[in-house]
C-alpha positions as CSV (number, residue, x, y, z in Angstrom):
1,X,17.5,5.9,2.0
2,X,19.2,3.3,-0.3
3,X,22.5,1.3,0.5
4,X,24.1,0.2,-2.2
5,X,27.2,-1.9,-3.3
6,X,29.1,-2.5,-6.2
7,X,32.0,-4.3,-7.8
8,X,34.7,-1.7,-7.3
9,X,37.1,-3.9,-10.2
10,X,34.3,-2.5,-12.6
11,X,33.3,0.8,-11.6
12,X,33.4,3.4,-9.0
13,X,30.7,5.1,-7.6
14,X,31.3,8.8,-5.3
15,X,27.8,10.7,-4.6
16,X,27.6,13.6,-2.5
17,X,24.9,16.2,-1.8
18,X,24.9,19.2,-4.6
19,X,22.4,22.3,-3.1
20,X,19.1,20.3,-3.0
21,X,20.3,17.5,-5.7
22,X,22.6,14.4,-5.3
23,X,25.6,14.4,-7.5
24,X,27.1,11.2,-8.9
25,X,30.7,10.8,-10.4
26,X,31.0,7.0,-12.0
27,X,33.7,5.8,-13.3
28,X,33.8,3.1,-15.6
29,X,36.7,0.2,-16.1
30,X,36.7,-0.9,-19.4
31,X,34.8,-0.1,-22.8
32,X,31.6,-2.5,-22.5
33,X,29.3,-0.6,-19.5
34,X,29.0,2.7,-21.3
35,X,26.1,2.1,-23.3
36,X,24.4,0.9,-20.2
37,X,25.0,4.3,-18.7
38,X,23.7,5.8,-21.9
39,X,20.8,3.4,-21.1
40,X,19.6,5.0,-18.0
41,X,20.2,8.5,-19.8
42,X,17.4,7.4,-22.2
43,X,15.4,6.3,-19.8
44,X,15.4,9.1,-17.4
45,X,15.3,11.5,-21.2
46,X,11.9,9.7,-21.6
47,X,9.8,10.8,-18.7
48,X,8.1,13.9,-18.7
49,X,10.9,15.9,-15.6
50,X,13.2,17.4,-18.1
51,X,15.2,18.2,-14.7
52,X,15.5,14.5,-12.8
53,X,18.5,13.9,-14.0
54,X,21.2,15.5,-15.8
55,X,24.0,13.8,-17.6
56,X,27.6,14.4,-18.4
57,X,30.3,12.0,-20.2
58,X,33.2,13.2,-19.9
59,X,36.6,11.4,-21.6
60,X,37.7,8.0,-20.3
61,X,34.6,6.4,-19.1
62,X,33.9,9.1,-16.8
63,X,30.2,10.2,-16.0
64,X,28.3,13.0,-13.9
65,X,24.7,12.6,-13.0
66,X,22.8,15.2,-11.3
67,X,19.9,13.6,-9.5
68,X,17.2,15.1,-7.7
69,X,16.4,14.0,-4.6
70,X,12.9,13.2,-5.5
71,X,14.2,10.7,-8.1
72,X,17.2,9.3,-6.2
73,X,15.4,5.9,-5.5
74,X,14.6,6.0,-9.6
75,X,18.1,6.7,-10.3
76,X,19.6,3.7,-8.0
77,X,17.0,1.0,-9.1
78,X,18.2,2.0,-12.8
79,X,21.7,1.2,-11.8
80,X,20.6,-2.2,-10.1
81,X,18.5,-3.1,-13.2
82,X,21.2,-2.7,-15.9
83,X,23.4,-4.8,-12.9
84,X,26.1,-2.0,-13.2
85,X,25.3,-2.4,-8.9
86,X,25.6,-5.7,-6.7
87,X,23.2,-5.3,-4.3
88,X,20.6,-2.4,-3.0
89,X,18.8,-2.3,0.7
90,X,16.7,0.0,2.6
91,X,18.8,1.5,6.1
């Protein structure tokens, strides 16, 4: 399992568990992080899993992802490589 952090002045990060997936709800403070969002869509659009990770915008910088658990670690390091997370660490 990940830990992660992140700069809560910037964005806001809630997951919980959805059936067998892990559901993320982002929320973006100001207008210069959603194309990196829109990054990791095209990213996780590019691999061959049509069904790793779904993605929702939704008005005011709000975003759903729907990850599956098999691609959660994916999903994180995505975040931390576009720096939209401070820090990441095993527990």
């Amino acid at each position: 399992m990940l830990a992660y952090t992140f700069n809560s002045q910037v964005i806001d990060i809630q997951e919980k568990a959805n059936g067998q997936d892990i559901e993320f709800h982002i929320q973006l403070y100001g207008d210069t992080l959603d194309d990196k969002l829109k990054e990791i869509q095209y990213h996780f659009e590019q691999n061959r899993v049509l069904t790793d990770v779904l993605f929702y915008a939704f008005p005011n910088h709000k975003y759903q992802f729907i990850v599956r658990q098999d691609f959660y670690n994916d999903f994180i390091l995505a975040l931390m490589k576009l720096r939209l997370l401070q820090s990441v660490e095993w527990k």
